[in-house]
Residue, then its C-alpha position, 0 to 999 in steps of 0.5 A: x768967498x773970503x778973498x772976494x768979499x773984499x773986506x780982508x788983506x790977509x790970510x791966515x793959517x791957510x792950512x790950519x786943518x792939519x794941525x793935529x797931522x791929519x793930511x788930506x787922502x786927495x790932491x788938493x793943489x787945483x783947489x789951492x791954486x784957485x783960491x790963491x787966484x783969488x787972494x791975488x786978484x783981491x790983492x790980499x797977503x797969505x801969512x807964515x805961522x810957525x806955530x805948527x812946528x810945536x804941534x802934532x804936524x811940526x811944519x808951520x802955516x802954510x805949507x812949504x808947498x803953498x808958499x812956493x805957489x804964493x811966491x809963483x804967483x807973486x803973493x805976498x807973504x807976511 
């Protein structure tokens, strides 16, 4: 909803729920992948956080994983 309400160009802390290591018990990547569709479509950037890497989680936003999905689909990473 975010990405097709037009009023955003970033996204941030895509991943933000697993800051306290809490990893999700299903695959997520076709729900991931639809919603960077979206972030494509609506001409939107995906942002690198690395705050994680002091928490808990010690992996920045978004996911390595993630990142490379953006990079596949041409996403651009601020």
């Amino acid at each position: 909803q975010m990405a097709m309400s037009g009023k955003f160009d970033i996204v941030a802390h895509m991943d933000l729920l697993k800051i306290f290591n809490y990893r999700p018990t299903k695959d997520l990547r076709k729900t991931i992948e639809s919603t960077l569709k979206a972030i494509k479509k609506a001409n939107m950037a995906v942002e690198i956080n690395a705050a994680g890497l002091r928490k808990e989680v010690k992996e920045q936003y978004p996911s390595r994983e993630i990142l490379e999905m953006c990079y596949g689909l041409d996403i651009p990473i601020v």
